[in-house]
N, C-alpha and C positions, 0 to 999 in steps of 0.2 A: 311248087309254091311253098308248102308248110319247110323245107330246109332252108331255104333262103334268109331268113329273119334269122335262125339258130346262127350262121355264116357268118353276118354282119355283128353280131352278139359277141362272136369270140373273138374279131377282129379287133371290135370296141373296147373289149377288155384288155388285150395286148398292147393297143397303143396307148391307153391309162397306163397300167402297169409300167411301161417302158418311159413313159411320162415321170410316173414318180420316182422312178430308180434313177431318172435323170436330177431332178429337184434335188431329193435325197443326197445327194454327189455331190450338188453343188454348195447344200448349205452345210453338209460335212467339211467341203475346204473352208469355213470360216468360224469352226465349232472347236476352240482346241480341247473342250472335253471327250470329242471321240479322238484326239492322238494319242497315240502309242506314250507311256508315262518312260520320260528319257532318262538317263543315268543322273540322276541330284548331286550337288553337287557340297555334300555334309561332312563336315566331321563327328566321328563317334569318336569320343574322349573317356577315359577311367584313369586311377590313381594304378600305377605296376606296384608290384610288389614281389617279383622275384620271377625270374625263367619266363617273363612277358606276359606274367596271367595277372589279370586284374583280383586289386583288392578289393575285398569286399564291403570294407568300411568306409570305402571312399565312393562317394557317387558317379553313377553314371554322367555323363554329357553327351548332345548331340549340339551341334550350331549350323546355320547355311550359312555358306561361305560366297555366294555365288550373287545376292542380293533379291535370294527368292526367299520364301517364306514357309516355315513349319505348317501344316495343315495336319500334321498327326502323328505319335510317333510309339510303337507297344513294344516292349523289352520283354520276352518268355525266357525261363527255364525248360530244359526239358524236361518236365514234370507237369508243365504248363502253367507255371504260377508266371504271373503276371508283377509286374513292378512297377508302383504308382511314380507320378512323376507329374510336374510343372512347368506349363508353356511359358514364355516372357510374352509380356504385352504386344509389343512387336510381331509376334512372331519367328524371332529370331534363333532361340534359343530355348532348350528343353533341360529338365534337370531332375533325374530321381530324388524323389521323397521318402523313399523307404530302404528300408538296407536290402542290399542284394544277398543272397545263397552262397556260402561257401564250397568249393568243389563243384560249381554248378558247370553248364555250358549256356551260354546264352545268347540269342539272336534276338536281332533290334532290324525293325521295319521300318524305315521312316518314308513318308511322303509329303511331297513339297509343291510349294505351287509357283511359277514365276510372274516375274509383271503382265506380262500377256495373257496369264488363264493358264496355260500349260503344265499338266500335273508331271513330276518327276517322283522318282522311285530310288531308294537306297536301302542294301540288307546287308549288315554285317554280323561278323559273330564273334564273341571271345570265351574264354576261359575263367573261370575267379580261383584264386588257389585256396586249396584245400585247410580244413580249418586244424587248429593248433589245437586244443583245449577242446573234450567234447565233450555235450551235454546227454547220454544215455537214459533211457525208459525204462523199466523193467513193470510189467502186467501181472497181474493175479488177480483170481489165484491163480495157479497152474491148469492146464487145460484140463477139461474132464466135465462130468457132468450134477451140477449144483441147485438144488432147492431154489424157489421162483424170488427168492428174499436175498442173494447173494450177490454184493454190491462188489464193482469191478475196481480194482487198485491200479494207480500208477505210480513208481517210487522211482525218482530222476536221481541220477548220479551224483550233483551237483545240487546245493538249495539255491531256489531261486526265489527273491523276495521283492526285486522291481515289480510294479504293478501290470508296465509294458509287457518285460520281459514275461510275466506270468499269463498275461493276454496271451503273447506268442508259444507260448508251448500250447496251452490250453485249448486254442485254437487250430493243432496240429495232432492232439490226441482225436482220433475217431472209432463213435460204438455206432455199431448197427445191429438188427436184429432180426431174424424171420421165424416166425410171422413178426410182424412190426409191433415193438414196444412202444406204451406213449413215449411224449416228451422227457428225454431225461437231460442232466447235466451235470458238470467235474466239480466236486468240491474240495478246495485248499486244504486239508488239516493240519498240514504245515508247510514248513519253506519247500518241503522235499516229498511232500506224499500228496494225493488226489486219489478220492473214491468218486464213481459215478454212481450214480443209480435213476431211474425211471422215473415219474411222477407217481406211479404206482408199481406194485411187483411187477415182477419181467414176465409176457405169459408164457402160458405152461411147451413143453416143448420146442422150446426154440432153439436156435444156433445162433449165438451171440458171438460176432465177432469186432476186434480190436484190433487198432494201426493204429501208429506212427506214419505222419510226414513231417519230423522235426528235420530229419536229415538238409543241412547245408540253412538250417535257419536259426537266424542271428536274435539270439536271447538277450546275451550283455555284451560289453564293450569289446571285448574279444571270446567269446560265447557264444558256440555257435554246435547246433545239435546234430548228431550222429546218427544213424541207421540204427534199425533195433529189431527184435523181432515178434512177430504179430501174436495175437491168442488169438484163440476160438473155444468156447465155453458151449456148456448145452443146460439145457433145464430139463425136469421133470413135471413128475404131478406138482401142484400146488396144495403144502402139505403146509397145515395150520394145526396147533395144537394152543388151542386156548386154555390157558390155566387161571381156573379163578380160585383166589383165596380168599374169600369171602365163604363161598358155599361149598370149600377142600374139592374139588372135583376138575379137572380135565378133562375137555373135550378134544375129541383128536377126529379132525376133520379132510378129506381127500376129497379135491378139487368139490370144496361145497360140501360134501354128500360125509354126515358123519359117520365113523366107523366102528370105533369105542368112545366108551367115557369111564375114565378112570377114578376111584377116589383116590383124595392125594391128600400131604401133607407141605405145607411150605412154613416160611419163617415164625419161628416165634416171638414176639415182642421182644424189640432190641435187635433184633437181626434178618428182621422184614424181607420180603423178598422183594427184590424191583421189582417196581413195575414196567409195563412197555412193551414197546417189542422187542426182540431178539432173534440172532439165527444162530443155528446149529453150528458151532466152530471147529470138534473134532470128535470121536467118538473113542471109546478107551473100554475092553470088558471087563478089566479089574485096574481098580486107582487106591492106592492106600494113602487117604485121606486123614490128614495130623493138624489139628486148629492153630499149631505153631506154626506152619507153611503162609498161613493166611492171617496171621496175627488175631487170633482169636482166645482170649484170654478163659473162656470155659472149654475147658479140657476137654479131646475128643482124641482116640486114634484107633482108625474103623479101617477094615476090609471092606470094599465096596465096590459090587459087581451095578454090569450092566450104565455105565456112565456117562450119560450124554453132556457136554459142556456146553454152557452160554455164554458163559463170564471168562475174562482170563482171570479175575479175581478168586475164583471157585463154584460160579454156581454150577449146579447141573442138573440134572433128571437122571435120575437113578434108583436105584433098590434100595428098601433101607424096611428089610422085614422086620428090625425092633421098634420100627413105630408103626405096624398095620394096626391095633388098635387103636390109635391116634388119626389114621387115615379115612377120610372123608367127614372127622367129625373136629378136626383144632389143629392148630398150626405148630408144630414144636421141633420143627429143624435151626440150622443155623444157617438160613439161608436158599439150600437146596426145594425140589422138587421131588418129594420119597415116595415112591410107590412097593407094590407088591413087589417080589422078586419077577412074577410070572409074567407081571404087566410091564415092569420096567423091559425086560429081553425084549417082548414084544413091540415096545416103544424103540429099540435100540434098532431094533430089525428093519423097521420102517419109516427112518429118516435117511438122510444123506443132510450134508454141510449142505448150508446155503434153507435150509430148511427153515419156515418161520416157528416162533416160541414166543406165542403174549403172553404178558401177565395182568392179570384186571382184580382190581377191587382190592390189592394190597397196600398196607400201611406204608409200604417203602416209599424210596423216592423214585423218581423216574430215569429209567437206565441211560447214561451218558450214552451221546452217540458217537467214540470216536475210542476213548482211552482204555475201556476195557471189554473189546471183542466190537461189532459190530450194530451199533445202537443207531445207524445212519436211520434206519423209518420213523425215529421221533423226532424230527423234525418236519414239518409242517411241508409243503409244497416252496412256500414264500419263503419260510427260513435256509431250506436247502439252497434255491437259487443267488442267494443271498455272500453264498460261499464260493461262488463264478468268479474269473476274473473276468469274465464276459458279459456278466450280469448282475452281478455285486461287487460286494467291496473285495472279494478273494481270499475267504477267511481270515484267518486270524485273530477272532472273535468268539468268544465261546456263546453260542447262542442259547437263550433261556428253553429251556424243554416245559413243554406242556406241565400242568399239574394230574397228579392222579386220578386218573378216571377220563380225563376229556379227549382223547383219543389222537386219531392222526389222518391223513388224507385216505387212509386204505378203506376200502366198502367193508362194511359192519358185517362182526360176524355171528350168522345165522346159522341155527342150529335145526340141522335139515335132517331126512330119511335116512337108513344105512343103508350103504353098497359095498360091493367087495372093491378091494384096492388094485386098480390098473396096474399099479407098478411099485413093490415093496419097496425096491430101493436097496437092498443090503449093500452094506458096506464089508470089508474086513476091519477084526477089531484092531486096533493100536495098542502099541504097547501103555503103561503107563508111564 
């Protein structure tokens, strides 16, 4: 007796089941959304331009020929870029709005619908011929491993001064970081050059890498970018050496944790030393430094060991044992950062490029950020972005730099406990 009811259970279920696969069937013959999408029945259209590959300056078309209608239609590169485009009201008719990729290959999807409901299906693919005139990247710095203040360069073959055009490169330059740097972005310095940098330093240790995908994309009228090839950058400690001339003294700080503090000498009235920030642009053990090189009308022409540069103009950090009695108590260089002989080596030993160099509390003015070495961190967060073609106007503006003393987006720097240095950093010296 207890099987019996189970019996009639699975029986019940089977004639339901076999019930709805019936339904099912039949409301499928009246549903042309479950038919098979049939061969559409479209023309895909382009401008030729030689050996049957389409031009790239001419836009795509598709049209249905058939009296059915566009319900969708995507154009890839193989790279997988995507090509915007424009239905007709109708439905009739599709039409790129953007330029296509030079040297590209490309496949077009389209799907149609007909009077009945009945979706149809069309793939085809072409060619775009190769571009004439190429738009090249070149990165820097050179690969290798740079101080957490070393802001990445791009310098294009070609100047590019459309706004468009400049959107489109800009938009094909890409920086990544690991560990992940904040937000950063490319600024114009002119027709032909772009520096990025972070909202703040880059952090310490990472592996910075850069690409290009300009390749096959249409900058100006017949302008069209070239393959290029990538960097990869690394950083170290984050090395701060804050120099105040105000109280003669340097503080030289690793990652936070201070190491030395040096007494120093900087500019003497009339020859101030900037302020701001700066990084470390090349390192040299002996420079024979001539105040006619740099147009400086009081007479100077020194041997001079241990020489760190900031400026391309002449500052540096270096040795300068005829003014140790001067040092820690007045400022009487033309410019420079003088220290002891023992302390400057020392100082020389434990940077690398890319290394930061503030100056605080000097009468100077504030270090340009662009024209002589790398002054990009006095620019404010806002004024950086400002030099985007993505988010500003794309340079070409010289933006006003802070006044002396008021600082810039980077976390203030505190004068913490000593620890020994992770990582000295040496470099080999340069000639001069």
């Amino acid at each position: 007796m207890g099987h019996r009811p189970r019996r009639l259970t699975v029986l019940r279920c089977a004639l339901l089941l076999a019930s709805l696969a019936a339904g099912l069937s039949a409301c499928n013959d009246g549903n042309p959304l479950a038919d098979s999408p049939y061969d559409a029945h479209v023309a895909v259209a382009y401008g030729t331009a030689g050996g049957g590959k389409a031009d790239p300056n001419k836009p795509l078309r598709v049209s249905a020929e058939d009296g059915s209608r566009i319900t969708d239609v995507t154009a890839t590169d193989s790279n997988g870029r995507y090509i915007r485009g424009e239905l007709s009201a109708d439905g009739r008719k599709w039409h790129s709005t953007a330029a296509l990729a030079a040297g590209a290959h490309y496949t077009v999807r389209v799907s149609t619908e007909d009077s009945d409901g009945h979706p149809g299906r069309k793939v085809a693919t072409f060619d775009t011929t190769p571009a004439g005139a190429g738009l090249h990247v070149t990165f820097g710095p050179e690969a290798g491993t740079y101080g957490v203040g070393q802001p990445v360069t791009a310098t294009l073959s070609v100047p590019v001064k459309d706004p468009a055009g400049r959107a489109a490169v800009e938009s094909s330059l890409h920086v990544s970081s690991v560990p992940q740097a904040a937000q950063g972005s490319w600024y114009w310095v002119d027709d032909r050059t772009l520096h990025y940098r972070p909202r703040v330093y880059w952090p310490t240790h990472a592996t910075i890498t850069v690409t290009s995908s300009l390749q096959g994309v249409r900058v100006g009228n017949s302008l069209y970018g070239g393959s290029d090839k990538p960097l990869t950058l690394h950083t170290g400690d984050r090395i701060e050496a804050i120099t105040d001339a105000g109280s003669h003294e340097m503080t030289f700080k690793d990652d936070g944790k201070v190491l030395k503090t040096f007494p120093i000498t900087t500019g003497k009235p009339g020859y101030d030393t900037r302020n701001g920030i700066k990084v470390v642009l090349e390192k040299a053990q002996f420079v024979q430094m001539k105040s006619s090189t740099v147009g400086i009308s009081d007479f100077y022409d020194l041997p001079v060991y241990w020489a760190t540069r900031v400026t391309w103009s002449g500052e540096y950090v270096h040795a300068a044992p005829w003014s140790e009695g001067s040092q820690g108590y007045a400022n009487v260089s033309h410019g420079c950062t003088g220290m002891s002989t023992e302390n400057a080596e020392w100082f020389f030993d434990h940077v690398r490029r890319g290394d930061i160099v503030q100056v605080i509390n000097s009468d100077g003015a504030t270090m340009s950020p662009f024209d002589n070495g790398f002054g990009d961190w006095n620019l404010s967060w806002d004024q950086w972005r400002k030099g985007s073609a993505l988010t500003g106007g794309g340079g070409g503006v010289t933006p006003k730099l802070p006044t002396p003393g008021s600082g810039t987006d980077q976390p203030p720097t505190r004068i913490t406990e000593d620890h020994p240095p992770s990582d000295p950093a040496r470099l080999r010296p340069e000639a001069a």
